[in-house]
mmJSON file of the N, C-alpha and C atoms, coordinates in Angstrom:
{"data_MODEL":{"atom_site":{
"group_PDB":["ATOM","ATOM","ATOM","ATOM","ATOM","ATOM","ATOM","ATOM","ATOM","ATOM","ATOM","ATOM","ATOM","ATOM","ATOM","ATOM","ATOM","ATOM","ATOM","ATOM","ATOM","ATOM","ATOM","ATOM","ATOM","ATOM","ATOM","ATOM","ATOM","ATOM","ATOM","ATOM","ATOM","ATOM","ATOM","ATOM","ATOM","ATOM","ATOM","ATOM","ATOM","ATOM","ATOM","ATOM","ATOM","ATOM","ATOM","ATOM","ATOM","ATOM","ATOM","ATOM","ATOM","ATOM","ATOM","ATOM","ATOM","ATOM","ATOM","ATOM","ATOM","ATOM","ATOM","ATOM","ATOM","ATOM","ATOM","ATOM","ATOM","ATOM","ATOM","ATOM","ATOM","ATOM","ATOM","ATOM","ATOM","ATOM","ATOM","ATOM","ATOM","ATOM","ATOM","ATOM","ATOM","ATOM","ATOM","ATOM","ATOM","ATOM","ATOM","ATOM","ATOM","ATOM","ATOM","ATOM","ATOM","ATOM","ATOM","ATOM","ATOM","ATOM","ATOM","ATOM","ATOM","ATOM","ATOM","ATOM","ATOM","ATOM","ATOM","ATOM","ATOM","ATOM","ATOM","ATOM","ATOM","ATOM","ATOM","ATOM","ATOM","ATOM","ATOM","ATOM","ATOM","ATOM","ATOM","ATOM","ATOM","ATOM","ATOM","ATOM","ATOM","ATOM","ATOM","ATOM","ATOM","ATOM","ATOM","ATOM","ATOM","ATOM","ATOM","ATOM","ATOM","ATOM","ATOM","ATOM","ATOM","ATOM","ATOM","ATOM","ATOM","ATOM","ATOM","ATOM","ATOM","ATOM","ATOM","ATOM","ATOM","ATOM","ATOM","ATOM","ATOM","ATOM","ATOM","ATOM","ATOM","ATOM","ATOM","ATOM","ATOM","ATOM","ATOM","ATOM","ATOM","ATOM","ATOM","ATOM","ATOM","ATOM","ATOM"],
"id":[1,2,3,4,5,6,7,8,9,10,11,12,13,14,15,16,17,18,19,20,21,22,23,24,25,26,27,28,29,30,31,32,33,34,35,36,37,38,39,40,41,42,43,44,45,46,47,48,49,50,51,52,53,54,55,56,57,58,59,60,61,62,63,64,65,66,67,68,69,70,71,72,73,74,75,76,77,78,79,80,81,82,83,84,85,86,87,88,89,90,91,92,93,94,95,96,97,98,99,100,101,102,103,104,105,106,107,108,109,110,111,112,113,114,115,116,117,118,119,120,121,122,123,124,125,126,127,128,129,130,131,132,133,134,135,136,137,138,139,140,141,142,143,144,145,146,147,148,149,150,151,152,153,154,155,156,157,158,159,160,161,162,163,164,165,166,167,168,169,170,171,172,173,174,175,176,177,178,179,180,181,182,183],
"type_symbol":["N","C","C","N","C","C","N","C","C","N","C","C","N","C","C","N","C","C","N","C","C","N","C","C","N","C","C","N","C","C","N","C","C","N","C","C","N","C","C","N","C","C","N","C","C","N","C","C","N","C","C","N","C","C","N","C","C","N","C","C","N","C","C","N","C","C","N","C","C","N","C","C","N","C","C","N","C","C","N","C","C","N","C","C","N","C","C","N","C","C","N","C","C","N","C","C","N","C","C","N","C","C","N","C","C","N","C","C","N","C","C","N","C","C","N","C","C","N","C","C","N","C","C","N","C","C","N","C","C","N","C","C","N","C","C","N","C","C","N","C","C","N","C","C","N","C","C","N","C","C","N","C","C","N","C","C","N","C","C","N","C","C","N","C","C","N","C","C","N","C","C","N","C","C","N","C","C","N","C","C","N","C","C"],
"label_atom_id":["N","CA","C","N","CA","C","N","CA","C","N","CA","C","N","CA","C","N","CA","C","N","CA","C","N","CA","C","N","CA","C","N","CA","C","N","CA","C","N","CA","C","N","CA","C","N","CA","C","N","CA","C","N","CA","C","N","CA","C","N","CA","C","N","CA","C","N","CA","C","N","CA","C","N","CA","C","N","CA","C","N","CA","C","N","CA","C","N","CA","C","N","CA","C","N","CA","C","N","CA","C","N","CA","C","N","CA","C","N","CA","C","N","CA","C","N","CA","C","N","CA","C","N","CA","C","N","CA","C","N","CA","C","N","CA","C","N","CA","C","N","CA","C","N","CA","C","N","CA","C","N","CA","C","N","CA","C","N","CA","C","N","CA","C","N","CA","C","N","CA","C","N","CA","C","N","CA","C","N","CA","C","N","CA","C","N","CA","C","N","CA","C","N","CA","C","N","CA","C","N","CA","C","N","CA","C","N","CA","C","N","CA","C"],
"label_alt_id":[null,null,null,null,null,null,null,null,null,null,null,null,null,null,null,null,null,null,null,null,null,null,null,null,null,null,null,null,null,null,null,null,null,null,null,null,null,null,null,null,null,null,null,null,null,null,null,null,null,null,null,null,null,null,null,null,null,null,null,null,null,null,null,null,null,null,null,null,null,null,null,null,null,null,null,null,null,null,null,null,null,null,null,null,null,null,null,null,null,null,null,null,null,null,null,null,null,null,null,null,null,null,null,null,null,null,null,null,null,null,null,null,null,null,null,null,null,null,null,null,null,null,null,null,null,null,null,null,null,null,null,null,null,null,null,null,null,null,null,null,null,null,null,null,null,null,null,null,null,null,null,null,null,null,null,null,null,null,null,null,null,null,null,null,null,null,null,null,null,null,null,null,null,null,null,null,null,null,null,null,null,null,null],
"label_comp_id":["UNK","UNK","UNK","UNK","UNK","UNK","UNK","UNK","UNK","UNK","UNK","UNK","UNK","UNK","UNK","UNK","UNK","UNK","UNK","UNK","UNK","UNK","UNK","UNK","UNK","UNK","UNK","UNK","UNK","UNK","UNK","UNK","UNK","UNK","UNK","UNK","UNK","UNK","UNK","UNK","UNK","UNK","UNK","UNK","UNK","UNK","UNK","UNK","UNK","UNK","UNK","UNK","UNK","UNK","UNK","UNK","UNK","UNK","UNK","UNK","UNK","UNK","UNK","UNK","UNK","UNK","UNK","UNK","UNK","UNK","UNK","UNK","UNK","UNK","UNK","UNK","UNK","UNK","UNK","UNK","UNK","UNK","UNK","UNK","UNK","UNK","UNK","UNK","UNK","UNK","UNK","UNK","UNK","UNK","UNK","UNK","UNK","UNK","UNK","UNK","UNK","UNK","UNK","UNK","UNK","UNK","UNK","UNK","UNK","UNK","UNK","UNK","UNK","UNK","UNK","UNK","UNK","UNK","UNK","UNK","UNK","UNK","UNK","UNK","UNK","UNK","UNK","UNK","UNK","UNK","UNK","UNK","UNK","UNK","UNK","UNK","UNK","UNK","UNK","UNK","UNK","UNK","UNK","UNK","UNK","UNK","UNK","UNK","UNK","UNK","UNK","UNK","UNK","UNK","UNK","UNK","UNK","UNK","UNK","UNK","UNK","UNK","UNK","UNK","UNK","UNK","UNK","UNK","UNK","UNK","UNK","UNK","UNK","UNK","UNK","UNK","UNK","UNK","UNK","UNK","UNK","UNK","UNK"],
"label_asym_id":["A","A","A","A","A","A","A","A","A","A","A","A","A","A","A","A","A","A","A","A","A","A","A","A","A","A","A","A","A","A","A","A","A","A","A","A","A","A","A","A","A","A","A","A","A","A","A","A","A","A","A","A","A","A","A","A","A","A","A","A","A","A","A","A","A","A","A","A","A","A","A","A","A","A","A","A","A","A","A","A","A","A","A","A","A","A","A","A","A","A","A","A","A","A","A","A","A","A","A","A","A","A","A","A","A","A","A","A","A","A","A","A","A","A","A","A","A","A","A","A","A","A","A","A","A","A","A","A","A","A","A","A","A","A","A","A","A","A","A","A","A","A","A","A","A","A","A","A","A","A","A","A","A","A","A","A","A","A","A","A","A","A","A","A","A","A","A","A","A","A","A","A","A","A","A","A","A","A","A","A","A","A","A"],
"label_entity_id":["1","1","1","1","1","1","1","1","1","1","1","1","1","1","1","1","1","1","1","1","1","1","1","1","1","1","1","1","1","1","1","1","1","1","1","1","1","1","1","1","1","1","1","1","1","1","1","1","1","1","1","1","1","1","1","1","1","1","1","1","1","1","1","1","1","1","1","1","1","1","1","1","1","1","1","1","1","1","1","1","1","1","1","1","1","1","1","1","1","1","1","1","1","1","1","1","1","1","1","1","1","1","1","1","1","1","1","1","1","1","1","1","1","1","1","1","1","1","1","1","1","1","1","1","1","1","1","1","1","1","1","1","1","1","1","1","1","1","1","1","1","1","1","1","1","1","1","1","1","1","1","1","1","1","1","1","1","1","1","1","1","1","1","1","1","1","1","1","1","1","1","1","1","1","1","1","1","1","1","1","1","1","1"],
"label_seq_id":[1,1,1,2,2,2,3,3,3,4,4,4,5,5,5,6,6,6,7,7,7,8,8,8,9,9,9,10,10,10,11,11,11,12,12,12,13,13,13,14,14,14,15,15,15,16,16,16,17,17,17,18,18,18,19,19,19,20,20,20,21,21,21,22,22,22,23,23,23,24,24,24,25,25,25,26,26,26,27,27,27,28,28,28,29,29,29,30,30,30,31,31,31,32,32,32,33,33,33,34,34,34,35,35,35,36,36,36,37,37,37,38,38,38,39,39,39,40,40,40,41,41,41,42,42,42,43,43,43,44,44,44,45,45,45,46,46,46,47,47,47,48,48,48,49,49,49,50,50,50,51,51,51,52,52,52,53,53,53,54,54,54,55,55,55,56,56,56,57,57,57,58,58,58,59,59,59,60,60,60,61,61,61],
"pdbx_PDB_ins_code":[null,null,null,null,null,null,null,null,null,null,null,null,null,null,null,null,null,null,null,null,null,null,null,null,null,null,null,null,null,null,null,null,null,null,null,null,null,null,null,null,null,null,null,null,null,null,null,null,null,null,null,null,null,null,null,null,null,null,null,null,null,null,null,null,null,null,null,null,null,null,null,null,null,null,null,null,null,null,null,null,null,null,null,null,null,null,null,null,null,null,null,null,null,null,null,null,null,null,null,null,null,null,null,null,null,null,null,null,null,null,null,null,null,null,null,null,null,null,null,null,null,null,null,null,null,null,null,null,null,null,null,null,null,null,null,null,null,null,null,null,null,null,null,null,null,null,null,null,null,null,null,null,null,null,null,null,null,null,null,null,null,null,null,null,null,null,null,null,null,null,null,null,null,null,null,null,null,null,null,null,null,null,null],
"Cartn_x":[2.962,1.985,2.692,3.821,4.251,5.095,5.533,6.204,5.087,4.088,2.287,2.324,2.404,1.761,3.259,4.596,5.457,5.512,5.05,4.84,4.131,2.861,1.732,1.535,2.556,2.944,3.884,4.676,5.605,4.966,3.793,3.034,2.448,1.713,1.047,2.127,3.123,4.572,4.555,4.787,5.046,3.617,2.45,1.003,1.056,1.742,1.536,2.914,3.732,4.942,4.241,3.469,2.996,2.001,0.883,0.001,0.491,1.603,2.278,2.841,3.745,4.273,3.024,2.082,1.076,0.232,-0.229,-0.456,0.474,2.015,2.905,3.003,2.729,2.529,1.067,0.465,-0.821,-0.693,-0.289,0.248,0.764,1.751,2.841,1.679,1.072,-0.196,-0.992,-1.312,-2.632,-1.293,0.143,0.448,0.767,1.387,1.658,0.067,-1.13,-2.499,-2.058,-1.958,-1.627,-0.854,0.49,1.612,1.884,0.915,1.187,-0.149,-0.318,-1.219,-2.35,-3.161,-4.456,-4.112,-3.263,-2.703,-2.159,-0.91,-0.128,-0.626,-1.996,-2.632,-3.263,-3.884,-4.617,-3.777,-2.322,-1.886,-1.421,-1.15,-0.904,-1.831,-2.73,-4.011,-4.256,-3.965,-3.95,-3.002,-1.584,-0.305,-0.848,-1.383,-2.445,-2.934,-4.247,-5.134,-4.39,-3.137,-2.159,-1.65,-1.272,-0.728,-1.489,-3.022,-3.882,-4.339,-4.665,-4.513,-3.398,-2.697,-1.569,-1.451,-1.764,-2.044,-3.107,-4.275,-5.671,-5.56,-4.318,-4.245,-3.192,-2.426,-1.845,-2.369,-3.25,-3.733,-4.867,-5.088,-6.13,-5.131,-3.961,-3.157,-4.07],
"Cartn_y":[24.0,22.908,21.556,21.351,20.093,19.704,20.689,20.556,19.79,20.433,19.465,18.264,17.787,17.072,15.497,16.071,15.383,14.906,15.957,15.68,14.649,14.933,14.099,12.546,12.167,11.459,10.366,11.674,10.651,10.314,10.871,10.674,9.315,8.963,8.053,7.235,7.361,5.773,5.526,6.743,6.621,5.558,6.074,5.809,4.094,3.741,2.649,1.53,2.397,1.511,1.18,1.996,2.059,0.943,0.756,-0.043,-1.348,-1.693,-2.315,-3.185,-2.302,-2.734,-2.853,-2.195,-2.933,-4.286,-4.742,-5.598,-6.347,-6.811,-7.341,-7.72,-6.258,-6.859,-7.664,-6.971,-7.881,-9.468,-9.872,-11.192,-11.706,-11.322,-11.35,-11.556,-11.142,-10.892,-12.199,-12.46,-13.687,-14.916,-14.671,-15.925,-16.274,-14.989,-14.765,-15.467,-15.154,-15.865,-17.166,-17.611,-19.569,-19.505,-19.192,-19.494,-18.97,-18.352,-17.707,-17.937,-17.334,-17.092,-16.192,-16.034,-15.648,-14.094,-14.292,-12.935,-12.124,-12.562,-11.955,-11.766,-12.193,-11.999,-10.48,-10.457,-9.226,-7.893,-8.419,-7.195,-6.465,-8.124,-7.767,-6.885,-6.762,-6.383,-4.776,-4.533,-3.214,-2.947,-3.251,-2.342,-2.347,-3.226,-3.007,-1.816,-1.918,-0.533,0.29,0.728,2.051,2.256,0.991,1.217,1.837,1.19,1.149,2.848,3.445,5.064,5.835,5.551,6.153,6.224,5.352,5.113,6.148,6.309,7.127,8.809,8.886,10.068,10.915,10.236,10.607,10.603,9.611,8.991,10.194,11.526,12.894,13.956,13.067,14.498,14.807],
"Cartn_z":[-19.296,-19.372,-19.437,-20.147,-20.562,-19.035,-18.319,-17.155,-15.928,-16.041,-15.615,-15.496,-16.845,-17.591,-16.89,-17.047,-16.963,-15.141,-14.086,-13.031,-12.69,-13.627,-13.373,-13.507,-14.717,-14.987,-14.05,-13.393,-12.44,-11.204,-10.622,-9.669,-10.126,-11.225,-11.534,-11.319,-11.906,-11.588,-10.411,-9.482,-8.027,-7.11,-7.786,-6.991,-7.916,-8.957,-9.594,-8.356,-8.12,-7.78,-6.327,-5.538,-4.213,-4.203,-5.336,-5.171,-5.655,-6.119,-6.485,-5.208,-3.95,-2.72,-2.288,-2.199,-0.883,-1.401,-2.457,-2.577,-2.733,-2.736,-1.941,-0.62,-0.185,1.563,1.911,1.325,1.092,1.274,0.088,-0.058,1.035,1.228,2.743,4.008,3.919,5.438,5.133,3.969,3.846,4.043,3.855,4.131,5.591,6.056,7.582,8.448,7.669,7.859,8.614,7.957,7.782,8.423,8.694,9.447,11.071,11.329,12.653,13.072,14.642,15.275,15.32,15.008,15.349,16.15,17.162,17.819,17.008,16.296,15.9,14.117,13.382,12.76,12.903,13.731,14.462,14.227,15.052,14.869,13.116,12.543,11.1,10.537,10.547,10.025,10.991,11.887,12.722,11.438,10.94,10.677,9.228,8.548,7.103,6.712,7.798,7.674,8.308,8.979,9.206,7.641,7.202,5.49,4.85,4.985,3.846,4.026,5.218,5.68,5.166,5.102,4.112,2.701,2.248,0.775,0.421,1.363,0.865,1.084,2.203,2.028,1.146,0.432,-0.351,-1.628,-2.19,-3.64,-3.29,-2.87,-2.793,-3.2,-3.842,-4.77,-5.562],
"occupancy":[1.0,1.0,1.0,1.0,1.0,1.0,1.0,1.0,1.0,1.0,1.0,1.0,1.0,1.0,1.0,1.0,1.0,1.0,1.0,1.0,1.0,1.0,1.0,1.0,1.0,1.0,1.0,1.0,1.0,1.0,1.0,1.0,1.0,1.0,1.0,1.0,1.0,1.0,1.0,1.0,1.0,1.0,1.0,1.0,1.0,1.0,1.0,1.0,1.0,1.0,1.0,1.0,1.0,1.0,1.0,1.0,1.0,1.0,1.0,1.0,1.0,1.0,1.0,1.0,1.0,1.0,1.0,1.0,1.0,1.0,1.0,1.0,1.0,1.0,1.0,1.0,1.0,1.0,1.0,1.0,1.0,1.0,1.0,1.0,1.0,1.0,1.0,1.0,1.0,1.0,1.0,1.0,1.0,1.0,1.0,1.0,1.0,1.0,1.0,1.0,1.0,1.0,1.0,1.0,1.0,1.0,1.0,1.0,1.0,1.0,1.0,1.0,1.0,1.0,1.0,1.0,1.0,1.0,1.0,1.0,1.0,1.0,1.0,1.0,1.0,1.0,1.0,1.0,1.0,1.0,1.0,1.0,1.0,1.0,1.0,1.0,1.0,1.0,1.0,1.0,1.0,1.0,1.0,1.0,1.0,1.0,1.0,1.0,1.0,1.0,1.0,1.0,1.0,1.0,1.0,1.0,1.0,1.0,1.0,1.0,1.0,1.0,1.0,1.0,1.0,1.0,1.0,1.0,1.0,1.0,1.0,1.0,1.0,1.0,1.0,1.0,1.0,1.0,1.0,1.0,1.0,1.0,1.0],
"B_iso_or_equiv":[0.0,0.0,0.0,0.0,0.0,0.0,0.0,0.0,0.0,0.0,0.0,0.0,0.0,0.0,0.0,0.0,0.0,0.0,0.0,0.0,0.0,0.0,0.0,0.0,0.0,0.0,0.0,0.0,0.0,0.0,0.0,0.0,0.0,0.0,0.0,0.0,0.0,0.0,0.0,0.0,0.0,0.0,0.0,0.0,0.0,0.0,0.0,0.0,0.0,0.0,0.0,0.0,0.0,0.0,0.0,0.0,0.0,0.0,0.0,0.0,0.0,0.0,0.0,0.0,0.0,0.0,0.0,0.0,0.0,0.0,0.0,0.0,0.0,0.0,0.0,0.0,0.0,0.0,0.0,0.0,0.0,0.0,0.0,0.0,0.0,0.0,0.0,0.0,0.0,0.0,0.0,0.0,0.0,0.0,0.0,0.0,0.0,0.0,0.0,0.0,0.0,0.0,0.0,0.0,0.0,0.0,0.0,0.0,0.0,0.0,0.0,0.0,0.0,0.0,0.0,0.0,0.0,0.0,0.0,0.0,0.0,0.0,0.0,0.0,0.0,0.0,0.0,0.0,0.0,0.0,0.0,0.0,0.0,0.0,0.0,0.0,0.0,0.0,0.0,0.0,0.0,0.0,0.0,0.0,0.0,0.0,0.0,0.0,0.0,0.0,0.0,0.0,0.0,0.0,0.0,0.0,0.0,0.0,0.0,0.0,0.0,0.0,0.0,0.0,0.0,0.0,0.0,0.0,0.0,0.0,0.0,0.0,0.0,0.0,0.0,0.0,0.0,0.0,0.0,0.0,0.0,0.0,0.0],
"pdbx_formal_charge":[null,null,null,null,null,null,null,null,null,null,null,null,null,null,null,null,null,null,null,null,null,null,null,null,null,null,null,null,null,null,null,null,null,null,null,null,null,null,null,null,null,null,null,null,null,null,null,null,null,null,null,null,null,null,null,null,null,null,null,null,null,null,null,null,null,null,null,null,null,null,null,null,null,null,null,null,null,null,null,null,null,null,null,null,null,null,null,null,null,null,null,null,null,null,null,null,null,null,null,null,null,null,null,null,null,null,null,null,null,null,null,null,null,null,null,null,null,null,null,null,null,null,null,null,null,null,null,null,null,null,null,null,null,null,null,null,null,null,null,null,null,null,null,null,null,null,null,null,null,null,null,null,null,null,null,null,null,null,null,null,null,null,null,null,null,null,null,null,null,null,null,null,null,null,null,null,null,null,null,null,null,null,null],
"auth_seq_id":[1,1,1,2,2,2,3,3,3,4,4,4,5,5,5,6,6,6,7,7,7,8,8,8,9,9,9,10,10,10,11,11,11,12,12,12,13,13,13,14,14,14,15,15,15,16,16,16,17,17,17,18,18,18,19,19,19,20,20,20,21,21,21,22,22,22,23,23,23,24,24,24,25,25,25,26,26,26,27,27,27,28,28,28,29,29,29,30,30,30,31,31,31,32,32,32,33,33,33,34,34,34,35,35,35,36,36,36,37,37,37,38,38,38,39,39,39,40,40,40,41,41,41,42,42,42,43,43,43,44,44,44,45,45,45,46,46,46,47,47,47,48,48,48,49,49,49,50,50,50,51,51,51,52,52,52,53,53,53,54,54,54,55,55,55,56,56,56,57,57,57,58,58,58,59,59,59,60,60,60,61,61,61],
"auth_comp_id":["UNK","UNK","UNK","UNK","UNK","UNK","UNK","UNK","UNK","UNK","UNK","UNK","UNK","UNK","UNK","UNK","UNK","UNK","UNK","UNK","UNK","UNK","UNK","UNK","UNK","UNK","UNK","UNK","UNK","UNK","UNK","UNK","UNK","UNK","UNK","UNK","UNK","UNK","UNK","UNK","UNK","UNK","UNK","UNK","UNK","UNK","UNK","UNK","UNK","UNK","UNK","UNK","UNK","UNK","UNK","UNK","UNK","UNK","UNK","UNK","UNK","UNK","UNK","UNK","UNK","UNK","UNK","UNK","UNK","UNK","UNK","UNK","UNK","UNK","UNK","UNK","UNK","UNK","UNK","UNK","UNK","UNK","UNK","UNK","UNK","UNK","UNK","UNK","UNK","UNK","UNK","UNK","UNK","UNK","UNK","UNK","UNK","UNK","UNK","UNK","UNK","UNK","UNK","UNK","UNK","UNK","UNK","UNK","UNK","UNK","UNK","UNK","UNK","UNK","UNK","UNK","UNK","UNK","UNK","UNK","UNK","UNK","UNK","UNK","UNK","UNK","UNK","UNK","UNK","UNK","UNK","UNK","UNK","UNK","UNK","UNK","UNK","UNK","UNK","UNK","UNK","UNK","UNK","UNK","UNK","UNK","UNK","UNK","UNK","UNK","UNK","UNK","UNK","UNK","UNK","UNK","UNK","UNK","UNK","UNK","UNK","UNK","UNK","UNK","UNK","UNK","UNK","UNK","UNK","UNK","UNK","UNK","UNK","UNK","UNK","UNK","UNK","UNK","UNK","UNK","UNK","UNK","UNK"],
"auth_asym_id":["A","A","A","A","A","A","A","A","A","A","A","A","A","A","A","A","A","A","A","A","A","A","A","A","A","A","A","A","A","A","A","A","A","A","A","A","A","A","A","A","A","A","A","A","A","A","A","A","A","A","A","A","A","A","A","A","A","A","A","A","A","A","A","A","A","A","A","A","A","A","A","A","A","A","A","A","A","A","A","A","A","A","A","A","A","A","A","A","A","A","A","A","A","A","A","A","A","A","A","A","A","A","A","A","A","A","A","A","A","A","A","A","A","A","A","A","A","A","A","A","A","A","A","A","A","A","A","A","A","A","A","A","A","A","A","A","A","A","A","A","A","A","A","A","A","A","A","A","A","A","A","A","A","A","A","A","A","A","A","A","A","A","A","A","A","A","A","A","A","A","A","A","A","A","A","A","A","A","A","A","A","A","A"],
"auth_atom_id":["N","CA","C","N","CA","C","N","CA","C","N","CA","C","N","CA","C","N","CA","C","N","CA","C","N","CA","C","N","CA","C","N","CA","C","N","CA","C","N","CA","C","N","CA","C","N","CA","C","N","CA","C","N","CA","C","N","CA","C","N","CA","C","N","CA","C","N","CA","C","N","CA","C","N","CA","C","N","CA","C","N","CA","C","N","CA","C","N","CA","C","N","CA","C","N","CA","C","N","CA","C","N","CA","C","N","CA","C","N","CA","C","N","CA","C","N","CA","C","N","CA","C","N","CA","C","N","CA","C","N","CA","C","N","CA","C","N","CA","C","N","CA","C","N","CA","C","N","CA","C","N","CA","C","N","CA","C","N","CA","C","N","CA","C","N","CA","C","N","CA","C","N","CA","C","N","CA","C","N","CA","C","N","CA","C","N","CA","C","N","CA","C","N","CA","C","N","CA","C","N","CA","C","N","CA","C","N","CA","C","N","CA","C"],
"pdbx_PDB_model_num":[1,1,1,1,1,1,1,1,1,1,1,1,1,1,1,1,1,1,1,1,1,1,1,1,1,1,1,1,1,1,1,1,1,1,1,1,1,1,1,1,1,1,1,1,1,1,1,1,1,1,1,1,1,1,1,1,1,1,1,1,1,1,1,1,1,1,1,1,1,1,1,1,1,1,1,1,1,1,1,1,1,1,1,1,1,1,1,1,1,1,1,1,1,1,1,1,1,1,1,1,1,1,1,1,1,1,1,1,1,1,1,1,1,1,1,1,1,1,1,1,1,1,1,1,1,1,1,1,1,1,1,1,1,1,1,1,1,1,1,1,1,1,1,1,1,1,1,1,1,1,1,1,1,1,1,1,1,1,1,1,1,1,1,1,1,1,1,1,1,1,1,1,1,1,1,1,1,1,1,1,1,1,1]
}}}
């Protein structure tokens, strides 16, 4: 049980350190906003929601 319990634990660090980097990149994207083009906005936001799909299928441990 305590072997569980200690897994579970490190998942939560791991899923804490993850939501941690993407709202980083997050940040990174709303400034890339302002500083770039409208084009190359677009695509920021395609490679987001590829992130943000990754994040959801893992956080169904």
């Amino acid at each position: 049980m305590s072997i569980y319990v200690h897994r579970y634990t490190d998942l939560n660090n791991a899923k804490e350190k993850l939501c941690r980097q993407v709202m980083s990149m997050m940040m990174m994207l709303m400034i890339l906003k302002f500083l770039s083009s409208r084009q190359h906005f677009a695509s920021c936001i395609l490679i987001a929601q590829a992130i943000d799909g990754l994040v959801d299928d893992r956080g169904d441990w």
